[in-house]
N, C-alpha and C positions, 0 to 999 in steps of 0.2 A: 133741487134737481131730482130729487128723490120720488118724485109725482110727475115730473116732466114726460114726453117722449126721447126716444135717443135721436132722433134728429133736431130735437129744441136743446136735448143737453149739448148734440157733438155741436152746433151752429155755436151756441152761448161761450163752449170752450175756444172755437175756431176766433170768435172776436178778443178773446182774452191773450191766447198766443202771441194775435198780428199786434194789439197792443203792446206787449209784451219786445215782440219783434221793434217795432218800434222805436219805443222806450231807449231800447240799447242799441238802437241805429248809428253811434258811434264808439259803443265800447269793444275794446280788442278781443275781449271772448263773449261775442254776443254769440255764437252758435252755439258754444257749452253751456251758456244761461239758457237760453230757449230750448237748445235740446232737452236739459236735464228739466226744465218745467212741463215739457212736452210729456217727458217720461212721468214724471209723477201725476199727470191730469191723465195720461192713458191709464195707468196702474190707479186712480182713486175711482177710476170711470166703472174699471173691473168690477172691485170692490163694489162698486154702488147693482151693478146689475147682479152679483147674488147669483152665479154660477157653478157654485164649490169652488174654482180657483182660476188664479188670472190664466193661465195655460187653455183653458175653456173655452175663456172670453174670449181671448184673443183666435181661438182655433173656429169658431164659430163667425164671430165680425171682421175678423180679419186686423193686423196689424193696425188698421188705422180707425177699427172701428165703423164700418161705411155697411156692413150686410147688415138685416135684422138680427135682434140677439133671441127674440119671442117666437118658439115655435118655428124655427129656422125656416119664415116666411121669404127668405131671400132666395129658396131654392124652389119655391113651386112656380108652374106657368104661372096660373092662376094672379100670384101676387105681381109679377112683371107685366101681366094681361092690366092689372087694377093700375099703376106706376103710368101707362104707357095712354092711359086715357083720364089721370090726375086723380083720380079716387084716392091714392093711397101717397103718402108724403114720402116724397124721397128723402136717403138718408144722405148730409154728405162727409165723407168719413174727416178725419181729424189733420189738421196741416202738421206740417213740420216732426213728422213722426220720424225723421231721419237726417242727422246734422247737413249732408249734402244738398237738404231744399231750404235749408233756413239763408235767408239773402247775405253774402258779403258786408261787412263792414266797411261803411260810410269813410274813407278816409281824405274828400275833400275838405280843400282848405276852409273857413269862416271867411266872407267877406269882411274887409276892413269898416271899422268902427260895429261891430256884430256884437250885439247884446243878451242875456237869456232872456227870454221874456218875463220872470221873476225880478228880473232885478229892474226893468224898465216900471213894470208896476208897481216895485218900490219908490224910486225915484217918483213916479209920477203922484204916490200918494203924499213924500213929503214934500212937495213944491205944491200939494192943494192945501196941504195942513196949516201950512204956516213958511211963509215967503223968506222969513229969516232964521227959522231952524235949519232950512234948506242950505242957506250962505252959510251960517254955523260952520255946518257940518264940511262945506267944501271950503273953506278956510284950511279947517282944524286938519282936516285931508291932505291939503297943498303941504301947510306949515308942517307937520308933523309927520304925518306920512302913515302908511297902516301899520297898528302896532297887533300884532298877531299872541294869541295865547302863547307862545311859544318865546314869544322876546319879555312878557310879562314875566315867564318863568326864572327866565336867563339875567332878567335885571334882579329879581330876588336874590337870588345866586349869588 
């Protein structure tokens, strides 16, 4: 990122966030995960533009990163003139720079019989490996039932 423009780094970080945002689309502190990532990609962002300090940065692009940082081109006609007829790349500042925009957590229910899809693409490689590892294993499953690191312990015990 370090040879990028700021509108290729804040874009690059903007996809990482919504990922991010994603990712934890059903965990109970997904705004404090995504904020507090928010916070440290704004703060590594500072850092990388080389201002003397984040207080700079930020006074200059603005909270979310969106004016230019070079030669504070965000403030001349000139550059708004070059913006408004494509010449010059718009910048778009950084999402979720404030816990209030980061989305709600997801707390519908799973439909029934609802799988991850890691574990279907388990399943599906061991019923191509081998037809009767597969019975094996759902046997030994039925009969026995899951035996957890934890019940290993406890029968040591």
């Amino acid at each position: 990122m370090f040879h990028a423009t700021q509108a290729h780094t804040n874009a690059q970080m903007n996809k990482l966030l919504t990922t991010i945002v994603e990712w934890y689309r059903f965990a109970d502190n997904r705004k404090k995960i995504v904020n507090f990532c928010s916070y440290i990609i704004r703060g590594s962002l500072a850092k990388l533009y080389k201002l003397r300090s984040h207080a700079k940065v930020f006074k200059i692009g603005d909270r979310t990163l969106r004016r230019p940082l070079k030669e504070k081109k965000g403030q001349s006609p000139e550059y708004n003139n070059l913006l408004k007829m494509g010449l010059a790349e718009s910048i778009e500042g950084l999402q979720y720079t404030r816990m209030s925009l980061v989305p709600e957590t997801d707390y519908s229910p799973f439909p029934v019989g609802w799988r991850p899809d890691h574990e279907k693409a388990l399943l599906e490689y061991i019923r191509l490996e081998d037809p009767k590892t597969f019975e094996q294993n759902r046997m030994t499953l039925i009969e026995e039932g899951l035996i957890s690191p934890q019940d290993y312990v406890s029968m040591l015990v």
